[in-house]
N, C-alpha and C positions, 0 to 999 in steps of 0.2 A: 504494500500500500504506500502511496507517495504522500509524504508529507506535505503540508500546506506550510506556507513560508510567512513564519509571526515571529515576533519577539515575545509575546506572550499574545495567550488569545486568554477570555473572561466568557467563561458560555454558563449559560442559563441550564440549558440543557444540551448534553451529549452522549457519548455513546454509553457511558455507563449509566444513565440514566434511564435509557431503554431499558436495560437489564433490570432496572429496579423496578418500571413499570410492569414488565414483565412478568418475574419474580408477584409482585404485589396485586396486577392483576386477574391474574390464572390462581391465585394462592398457592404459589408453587415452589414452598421454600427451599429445595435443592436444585430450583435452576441455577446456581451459580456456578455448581458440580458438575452438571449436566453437557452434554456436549455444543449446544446451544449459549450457554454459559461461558464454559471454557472458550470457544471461539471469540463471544463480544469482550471477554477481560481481554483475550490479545491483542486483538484491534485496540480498543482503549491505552492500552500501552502503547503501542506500536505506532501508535496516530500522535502521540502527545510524550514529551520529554518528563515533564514533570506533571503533577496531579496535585491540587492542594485541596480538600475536605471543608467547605465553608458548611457550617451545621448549627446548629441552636436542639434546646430540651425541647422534650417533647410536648412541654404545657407551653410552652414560646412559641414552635410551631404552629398548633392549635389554635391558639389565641390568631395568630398571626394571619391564619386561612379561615377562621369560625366563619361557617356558608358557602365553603367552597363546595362544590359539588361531591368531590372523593375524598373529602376531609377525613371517614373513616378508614381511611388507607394510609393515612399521616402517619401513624404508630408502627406498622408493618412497615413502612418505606424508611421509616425511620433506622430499626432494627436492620435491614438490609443493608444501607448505607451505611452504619455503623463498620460490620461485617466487613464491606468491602475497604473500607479505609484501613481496618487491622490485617486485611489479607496482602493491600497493596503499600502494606508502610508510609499509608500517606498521609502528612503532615494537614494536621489540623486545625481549623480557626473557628472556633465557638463563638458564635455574636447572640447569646443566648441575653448578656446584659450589658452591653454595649450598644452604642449612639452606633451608626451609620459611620460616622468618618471614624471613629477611634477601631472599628472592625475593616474598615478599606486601610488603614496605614498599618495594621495586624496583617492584611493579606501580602499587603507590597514590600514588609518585613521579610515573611515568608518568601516570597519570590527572590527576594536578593539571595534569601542563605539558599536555595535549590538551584539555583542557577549555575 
């Protein structure tokens, strides 16, 4: 797979995202095992240099979606995510009780030491 040429990219959603969707919408919690799994983590890898974990608790979440439509998937997608950050050693940023700019200079922290 050819890489796309950034100096950092900031995605909302990608490819390990699927996998969570995935994962959370089949209630399928060993797709990450699974061979459908194992292909999306190497792509995920293999598309992106480094990985950082932007995450909040689970009642922060909640709060933060209350009326989203698959709000009841927030807790499952959460536990996924979790999983995948311990599986892929990826460095993490909790903006569970942080302001907005004090969690973006937390991330661009991070990106200098992965870099």
């Amino acid at each position: 797979m050819k890489k796309l040429h950034a100096d950092i990219l900031i995605a909302e959603r990608g490819i390990l995202d699927f996998l969570v969707w995935l994962t959370a919408t089949l209630r399928w919690p060993s797709a990450i095992r699974s061979l459908p799994g194992r292909i999306t983590l190497a792509l995920a890898v293999s598309s992106c240099s480094k990985l950082i974990y932007v995450r909040a608790d689970r009642n922060i979440l909640l709060e933060r979606r209350r009326g989203w439509r698959d709000e009841a998937l927030i807790p499952f997608e959460l536990v996924v995510y979790d999983t995948l950050a311990s599986i892929l050693k990826t460095p993490v940023v909790d903006t569970s009780r942080a302001s907005i700019s004090v969690s973006l200079r937390e991330v661009l922290r991070v990106v200098g030491e992965v870099q």
